[in-house]
N, C-alpha and C positions, 0 to 999 in steps of 0.2 A: 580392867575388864575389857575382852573383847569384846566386839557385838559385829553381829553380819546383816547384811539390811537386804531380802529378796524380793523379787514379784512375782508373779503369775502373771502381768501384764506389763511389757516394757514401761518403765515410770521415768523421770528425773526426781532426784532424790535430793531435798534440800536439809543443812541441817542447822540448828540456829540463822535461818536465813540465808546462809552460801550456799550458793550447786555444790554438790558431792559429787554429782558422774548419774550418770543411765545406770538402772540394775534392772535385770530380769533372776534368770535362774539359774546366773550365775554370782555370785555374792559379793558385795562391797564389805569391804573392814573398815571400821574404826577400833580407835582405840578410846576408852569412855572412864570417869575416875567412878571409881566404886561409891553409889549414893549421887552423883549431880545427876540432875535435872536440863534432857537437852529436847529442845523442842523440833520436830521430826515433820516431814511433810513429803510426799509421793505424790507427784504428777502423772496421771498416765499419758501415755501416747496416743490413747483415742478420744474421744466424747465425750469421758463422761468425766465426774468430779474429782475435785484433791481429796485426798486424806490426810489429816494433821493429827499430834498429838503430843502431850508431853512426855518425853519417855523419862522413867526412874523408877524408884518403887512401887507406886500406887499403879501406875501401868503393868510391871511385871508383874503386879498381884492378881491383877484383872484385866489383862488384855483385851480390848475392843474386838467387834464381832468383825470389824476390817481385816484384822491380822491375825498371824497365830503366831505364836512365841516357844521357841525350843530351846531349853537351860539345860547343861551340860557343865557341870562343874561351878567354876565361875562365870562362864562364858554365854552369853546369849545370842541367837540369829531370832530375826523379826522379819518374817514373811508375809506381805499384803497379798490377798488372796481374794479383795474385791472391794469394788470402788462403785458407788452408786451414779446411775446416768443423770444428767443434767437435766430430763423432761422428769417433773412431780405432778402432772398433773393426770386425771383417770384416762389411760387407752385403752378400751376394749380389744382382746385381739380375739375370742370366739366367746361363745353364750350356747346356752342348751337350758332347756329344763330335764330333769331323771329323778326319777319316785318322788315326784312335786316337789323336788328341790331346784330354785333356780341357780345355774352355775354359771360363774363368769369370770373365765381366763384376762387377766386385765395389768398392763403397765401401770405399779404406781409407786414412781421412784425404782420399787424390784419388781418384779414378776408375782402376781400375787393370785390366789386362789381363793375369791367367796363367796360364799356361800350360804343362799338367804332359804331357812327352813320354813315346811310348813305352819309350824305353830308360830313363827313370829320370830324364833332365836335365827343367830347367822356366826358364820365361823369366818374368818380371813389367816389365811396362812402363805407363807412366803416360800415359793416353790423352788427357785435359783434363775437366773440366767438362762442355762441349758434348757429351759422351759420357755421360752418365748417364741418357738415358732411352732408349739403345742400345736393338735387337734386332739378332739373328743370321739368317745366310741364305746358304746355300749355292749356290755357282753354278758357272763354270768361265771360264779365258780361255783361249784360241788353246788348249782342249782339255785344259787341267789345272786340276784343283780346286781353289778359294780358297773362304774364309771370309770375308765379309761383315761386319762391324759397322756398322750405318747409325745413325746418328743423325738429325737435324733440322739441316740444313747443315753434318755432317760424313761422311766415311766410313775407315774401317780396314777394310786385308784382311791377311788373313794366309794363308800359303801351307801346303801341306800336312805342311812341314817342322814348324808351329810356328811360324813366324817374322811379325814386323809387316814389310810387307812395302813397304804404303800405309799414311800418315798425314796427312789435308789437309781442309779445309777445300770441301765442295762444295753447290752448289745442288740436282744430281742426277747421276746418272749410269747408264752402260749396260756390259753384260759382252757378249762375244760374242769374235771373232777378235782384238781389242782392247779395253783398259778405254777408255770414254769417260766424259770429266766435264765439268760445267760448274762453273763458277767465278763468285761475284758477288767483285766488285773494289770496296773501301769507295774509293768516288769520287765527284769531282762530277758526272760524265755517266753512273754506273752502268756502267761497262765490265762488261762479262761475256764471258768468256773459255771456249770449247770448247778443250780438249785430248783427243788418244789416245796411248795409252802399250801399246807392245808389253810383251810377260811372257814369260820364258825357265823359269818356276817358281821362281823365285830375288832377278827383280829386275823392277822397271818400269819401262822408256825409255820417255821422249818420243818419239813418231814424227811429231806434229805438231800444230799449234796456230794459234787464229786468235782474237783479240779484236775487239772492236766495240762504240763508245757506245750506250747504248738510250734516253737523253734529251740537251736541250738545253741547257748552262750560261749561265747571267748574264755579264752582260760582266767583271762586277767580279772576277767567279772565274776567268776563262778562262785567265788564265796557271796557274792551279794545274791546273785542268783538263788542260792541256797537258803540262805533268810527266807528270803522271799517266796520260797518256796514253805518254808516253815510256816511262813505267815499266813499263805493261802490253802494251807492242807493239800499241798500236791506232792510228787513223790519224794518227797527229799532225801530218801534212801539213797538214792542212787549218786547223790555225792557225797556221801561217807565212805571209809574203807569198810570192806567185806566184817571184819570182829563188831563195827559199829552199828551196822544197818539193823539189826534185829531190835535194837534199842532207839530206835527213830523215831516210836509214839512218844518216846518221853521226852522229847524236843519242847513241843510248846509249854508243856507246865516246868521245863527245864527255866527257858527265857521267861516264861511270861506272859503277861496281856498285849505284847506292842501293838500298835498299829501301821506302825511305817518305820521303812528301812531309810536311812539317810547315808550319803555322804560323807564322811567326818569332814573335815578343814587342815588346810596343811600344816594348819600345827599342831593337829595329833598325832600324824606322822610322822613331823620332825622333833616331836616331846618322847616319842612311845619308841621309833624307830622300826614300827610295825607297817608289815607292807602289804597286809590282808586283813583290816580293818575296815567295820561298819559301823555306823550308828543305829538302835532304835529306839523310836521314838515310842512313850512310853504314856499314855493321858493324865494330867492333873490336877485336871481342871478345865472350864469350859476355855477353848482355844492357847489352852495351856499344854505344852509335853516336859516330859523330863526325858535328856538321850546318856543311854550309857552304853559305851564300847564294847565292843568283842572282836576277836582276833582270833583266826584258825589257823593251825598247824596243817600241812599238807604230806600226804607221802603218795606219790605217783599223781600225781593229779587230784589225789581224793583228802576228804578230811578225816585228820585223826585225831584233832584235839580241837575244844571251843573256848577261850579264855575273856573272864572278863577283864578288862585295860581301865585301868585306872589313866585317867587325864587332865 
């Protein structure tokens, strides 16, 4: 079994107790026997704590809320995707009272949001990271008060019950008869996505939504581009041939539910001999994916066939 070992934060990577090497986001291989038990550890490069674990079964069933784990065959990649800081103890970073809820943005261990009600009950929830140089700010949608937390590409609202109400990831956004946000989408063409979401005081629907590329991709990218476009509902007509484009809605219930376009590894390449290969990443289970390939056929630039690759 292969296994690939990633970060989102440069680590040193130890494995039964040797250095393996630095990983980021580019990937380390081993090679691992089907069923042993090898005990795994990421250092990061900044402040904050190691992560350990024993990787085998009982791990790939249930992968830790550290890492996310992508299976592919026989083959597994393990991505650390966050490492908690070494201060545990409570920092306040702002405080507010709204609809006689007291709130308070506060380090502990992660970034946490709680929230002490009037009748006596209270909520604590864990916001991320991107949430740590938060402010607050009151406003209203379709005419009832919400709670603002805005960060630097994120936002939380919460409603006057107390409750988190939004939790996402935005570029900006506006209050009024509707929440609107924008969305940047990690892509090749930089898709950026408007959405508005009706609010009943309770809950936030979707009421409508429009994507669209804001740059040009390289040829050599274009099939990933195209996914990706699939994924975020933007045009992805336009890199089909002319017979295929009218049949472009039936793209997403074609592939599927994915959520992320990946990379394959050089040795789906060198198994499949395919030169316009993706992976996606498919949910199942909590920080669990399943990735299965696809491979497109080209005629002038554009695509004419979508295949799935066995690897």
């Amino acid at each position: 079994m292969t296994v690939y070992f990633l970060s989102r934060t440069p680590a040193a990577l130890r494995l039964d107790g040797a250095y393996a090497g630095i990983i980021d986001d580019i990937p380390r291989r081993i090679e691992a026997e089907e069923g042993a038990e090898v005990f795994v550890e990421a250092v990061p490069s900044d402040d904050r704590l190691p992560v350990n674990f024993m990787f085998g079964a009982k791990f790939l069933a249930a992968p830790p809320s550290c890492c996310a784990v992508y299976r592919a065959g026989g083959d597994v990649a393990v991505e650390f995707v966050r490492y908690e800081h070494k201060r545990t103890d409570l920092a306040p970073i702002c405080q507010t009272r709204f609809c006689g809820n007291l709130v308070t943005l506060c380090r502990m261990g992660g970034i946490m949001l709680c929230v002490d009600r009037p009748d006596g009950s209270y909520a604590l929830s864990e916001l991320g990271e991107r949430f740590s140089g938060a402010v607050f700010s009151e406003g209203a949608v379709a005419g009832m008060p919400v709670l603002c937390i805005a960060a630097s590409g994120a936002l939380a609202i919460l409603s006057e019950r107390g409750e988190v109400v939004f939790c996402n990831a935005v570029k900006s956004y506006s209050l009024g008869n509707m929440l609107g946000v924008t969305v940047a989408f990690d892509s090749c063409a930089g898709i950026v996505g408007e959405c508005n979401y009706g609010y009943d005081g309770a809950k936030f629907t979707l009421v409508s939504g429009r994507s669209a590329e804001t740059r040009p991709v390289a040829e050599e990218v274009r099939h990933f581009a195209f996914f990706e476009s699939v994924l975020a509902r933007a045009d992805a007509a336009k890199y089909l041939v002319p017979e295929l484009r009218p049949r472009a809605a039936e793209l997403k219930d074609y592939l599927g539910g994915y959520v992320r376009v990946v990379v394959p590894p050089q040795k789906f390449y060198n198994l499949t001999g395919e030169d316009k290969g993706v992976g996606l990443a498919y949910p199942e289970g909590k920080n669990l994916f399943r990735v299965r390939y696809y491979a497109v056929d080209c005629q002038d630039g554009l695509i004419a066939n979508i295949r799935e690759v066995g690897c």
